[in-house]
N, C-alpha and C positions, 0 to 999 in steps of 0.2 A: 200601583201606577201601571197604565198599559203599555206593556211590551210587547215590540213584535219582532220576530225571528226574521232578519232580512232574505231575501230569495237567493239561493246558491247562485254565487259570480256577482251577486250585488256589489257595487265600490259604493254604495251608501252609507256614510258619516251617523252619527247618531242626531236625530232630530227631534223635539219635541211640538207639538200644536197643541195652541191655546186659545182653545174658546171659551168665550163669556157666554152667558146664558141665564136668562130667566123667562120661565115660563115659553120653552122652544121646542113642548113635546112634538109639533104639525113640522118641526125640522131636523130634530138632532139627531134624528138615525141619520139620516140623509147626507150631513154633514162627520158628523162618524166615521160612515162608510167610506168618505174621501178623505178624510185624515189619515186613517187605516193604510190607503196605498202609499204614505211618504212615512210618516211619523216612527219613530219607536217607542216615545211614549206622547202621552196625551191628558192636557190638563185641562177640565173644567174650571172655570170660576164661576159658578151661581151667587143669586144674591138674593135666594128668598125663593126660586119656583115652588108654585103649589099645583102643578098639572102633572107630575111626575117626570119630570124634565131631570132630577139627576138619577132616581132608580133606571131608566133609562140608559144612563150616561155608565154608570157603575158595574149593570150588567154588563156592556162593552169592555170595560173593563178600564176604562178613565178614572184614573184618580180627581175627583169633584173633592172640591174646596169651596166654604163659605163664605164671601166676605160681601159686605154690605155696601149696597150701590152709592158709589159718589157721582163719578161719569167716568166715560170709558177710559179716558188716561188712567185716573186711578185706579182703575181694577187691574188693568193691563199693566203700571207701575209694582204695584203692590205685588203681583205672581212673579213678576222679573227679580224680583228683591227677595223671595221668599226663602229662596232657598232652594225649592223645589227641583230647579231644572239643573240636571245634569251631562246634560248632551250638550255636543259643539253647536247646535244650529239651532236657533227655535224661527216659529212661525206661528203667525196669528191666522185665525179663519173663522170668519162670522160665521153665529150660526145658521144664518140661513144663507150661507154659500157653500162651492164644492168645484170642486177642478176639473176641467179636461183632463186627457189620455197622456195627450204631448206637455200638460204645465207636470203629471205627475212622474213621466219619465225624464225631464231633465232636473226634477227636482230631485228626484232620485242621484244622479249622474253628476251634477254639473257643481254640486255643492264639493263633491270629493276632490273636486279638478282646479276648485279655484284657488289662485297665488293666497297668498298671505293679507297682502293689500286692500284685494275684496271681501270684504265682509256684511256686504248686503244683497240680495236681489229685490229688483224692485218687478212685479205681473201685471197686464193688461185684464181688470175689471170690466166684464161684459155685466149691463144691468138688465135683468127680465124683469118689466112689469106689468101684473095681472096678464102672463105667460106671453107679451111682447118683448122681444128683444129690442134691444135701444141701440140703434148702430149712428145714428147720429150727434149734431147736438154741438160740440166742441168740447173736446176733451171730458165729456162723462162717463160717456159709455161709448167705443172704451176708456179707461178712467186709468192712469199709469200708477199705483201706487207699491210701496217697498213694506212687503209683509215676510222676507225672509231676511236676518239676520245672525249673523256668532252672537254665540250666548254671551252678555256683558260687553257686547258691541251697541246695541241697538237698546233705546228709550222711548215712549210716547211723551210728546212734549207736552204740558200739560195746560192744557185749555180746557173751558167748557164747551167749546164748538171748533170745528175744522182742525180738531187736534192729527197729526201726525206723527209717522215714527220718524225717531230721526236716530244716524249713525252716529256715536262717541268718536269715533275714527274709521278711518279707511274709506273704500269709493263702493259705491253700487252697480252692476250690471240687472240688462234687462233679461228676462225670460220672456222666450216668444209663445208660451201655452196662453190658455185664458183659465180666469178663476168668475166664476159666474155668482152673478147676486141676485138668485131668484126668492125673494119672499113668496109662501103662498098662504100667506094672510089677506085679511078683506081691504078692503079700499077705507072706511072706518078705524080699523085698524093704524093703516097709513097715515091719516089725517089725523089723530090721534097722537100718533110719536113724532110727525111734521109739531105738531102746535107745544109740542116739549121742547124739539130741537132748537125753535123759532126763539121760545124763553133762553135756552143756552146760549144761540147768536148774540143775542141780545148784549146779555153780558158780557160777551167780549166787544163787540164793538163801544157798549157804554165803555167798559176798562181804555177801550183807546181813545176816551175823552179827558173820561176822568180819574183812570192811573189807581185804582183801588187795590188791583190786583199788582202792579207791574208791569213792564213790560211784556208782553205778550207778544211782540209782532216775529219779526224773521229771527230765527235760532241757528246756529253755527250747526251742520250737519240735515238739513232739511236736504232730498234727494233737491236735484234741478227743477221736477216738474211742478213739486211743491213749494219751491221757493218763488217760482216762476208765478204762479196761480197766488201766493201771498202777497206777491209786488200788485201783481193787477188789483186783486182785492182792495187791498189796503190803498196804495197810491191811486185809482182811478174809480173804480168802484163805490169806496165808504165815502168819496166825498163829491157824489154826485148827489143832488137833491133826495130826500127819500119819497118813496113810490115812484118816479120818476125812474128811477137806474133800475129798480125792476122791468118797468114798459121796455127801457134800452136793454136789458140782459135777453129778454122774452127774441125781444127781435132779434136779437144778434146770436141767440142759439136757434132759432127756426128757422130764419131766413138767410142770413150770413154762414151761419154753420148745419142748413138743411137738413133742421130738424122737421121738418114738412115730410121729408120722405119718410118717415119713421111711421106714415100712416094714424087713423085716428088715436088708438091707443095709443102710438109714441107721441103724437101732438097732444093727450089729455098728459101723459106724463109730461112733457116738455112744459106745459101749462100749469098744474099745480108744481111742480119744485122749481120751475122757473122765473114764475111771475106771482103765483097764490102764496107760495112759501114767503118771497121776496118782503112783498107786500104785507104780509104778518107780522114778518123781522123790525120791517120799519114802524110797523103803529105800535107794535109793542112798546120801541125804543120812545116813539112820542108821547105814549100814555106812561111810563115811566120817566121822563123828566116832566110831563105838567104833572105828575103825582109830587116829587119832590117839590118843583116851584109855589104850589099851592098850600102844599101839606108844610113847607119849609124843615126839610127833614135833609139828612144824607143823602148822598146818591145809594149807600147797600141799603139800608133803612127802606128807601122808594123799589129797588130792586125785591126785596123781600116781599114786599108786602100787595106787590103789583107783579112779578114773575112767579115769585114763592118759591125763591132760590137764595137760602142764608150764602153768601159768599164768604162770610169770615170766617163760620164755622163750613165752608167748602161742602154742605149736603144738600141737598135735594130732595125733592117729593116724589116724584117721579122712578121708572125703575126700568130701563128698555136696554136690550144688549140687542138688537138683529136691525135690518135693515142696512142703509147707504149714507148715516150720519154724516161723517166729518169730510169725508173726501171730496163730495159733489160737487164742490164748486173750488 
């Protein structure tokens, strides 16, 4: 597992980062590199890369672990439980992100200093796409999410889509650094892990009809800005007409939340995950209940067979660890 010697006069706590990965050789030095300035050790979890994405990770000197993709809570569940981590603090970081200067010097500093009570920080997600920064929008970019927590403080609550971490106990502060989500994969690419993600949506808003899974909605320990963003979701959101509350989201992040100034490339991204995404979410969901209504089947039976997502056996077809999954909306 990778060790690293803290810099003389360091007050740096021991920290591990944990990134998932499959198939991330176009990012995981890059991501590496920026673990390297906080971490003392560092866990891969792959799940199958065939590009050389862990001899990669190994050279660095990451300890890489095998486990096989369910979706990201479970991978990120499954390494918390493993046993593995032995430092006070861990942190998650996609593979294809990586930190500023000022998120890696207080992360350094500010983890030593905190009372007992705090046991999470939650960073300001900047999104680059196809090398545009997204500075508008409402709340995406930037995106507030809690990727630092005490070990055995913090969980990913488990969903198939918009999963979050969330605190067992104690409260969150912010860090004023930024943690940047540059993919530099193709736009194909993109459209590719969108139409997996759209399947994952799916199922959860079908579970908030039809209770397969459970409860899924607000969780005891969800930071403010995530509980915040699951009230709208759920309470105003899921029960606006479908296709409809996508045209109302589009506008209301371009022109209410001026995503206009983000220029062409931020209005193509503001367009496909605003309203392209939206609008996939919803025909998936309608082409899965006229599957069931016609086929006269279950709802996971219509899910499988029209998403190609077993939900009772909880796997999947699919295999993606990088990009802007859960948090975006």
């Amino acid at each position: 597992m990778m060790k690293i010697d803290n810099e003389p006069g360091s007050t740096m706590q021991g920290l591990t980062v944990i990134v998932l990965t499959y198939n991330e050789v176009i990012h995981i030095r890059r991501c590496l590199d920026s673990a390297l300035r906080v971490a003392s050790e560092v866990i891969v979890v792959d799940s199958g890369s065939t590009d050389g994405t862990p001899d990669i990770a190994k050279q660095a000197g990451a300890c890489v672990l095998h486990h096989d993709w369910i979706n990201h809570a479970a991978q990120l569940n499954w390494v918390l439980e493993s046993g593995e981590i032995t430092t006070d603090w861990v942190m998650r970081l996609d593979a294809d992100e990586y930190m500023d200067e000022r998120l890696v010097q207080e992360i350094k500093h500010r983890i030593v200093a905190a009372p007992d009570d705090i046991t999470g920080f939650e960073v300001k997600r900047i999104v680059i796409f196809q090398g545009k920064k997204i500075r508008f929008g409402g709340g995406v970019s930037p995106g507030r999410v809690l990727r630092l927590w005490r070990n055995s403080k913090g969980r990913c609550e488990q969903r198939w889509m918009d999963e979050h971490m969330i605190l067992l106990q104690g409260y969150s502060r912010l860090l004023a650094g930024r943690l940047y989500d540059h993919s530099l994969k193709t736009l194909t690419w993109w459209v590719e892990k969108h139409n997996d993600y759209a399947n994952r949506e799916a199922v959860d808003i079908l579970n908030q009809q039809y209770r397969f899974l459970g409860d899924t909605g607000l969780v005891e320990g969800l930071s403010r800005t995530a509980r915040n963003k699951r009230l709208i979701k759920n309470v105003i959101y899921r029960r606006l007409p479908g296709g409809l509350r996508a045209v109302i989201y589009f506008i209301y992040r371009t022109v209410f939340r001026m995503g206009l100034l983000d220029g062409m490339r931020g209005m193509g991204f503001h367009f496909m995950q605003a309203f392209w995404y939206r609008v996939l979410v919803d025909m998936k969901i309608a082409e899965t209940k006229r599957y069931m209504r016609v086929q006269k089947v279950h709802i996971t039976n219509a899910i499988r067979e029209i998403l190609k997502i077993d939900v009772e056996r909880k796997t999947e077809s699919s295999n993606d660890s990088g990009g802007y999954p859960a948090e975006h909306m």
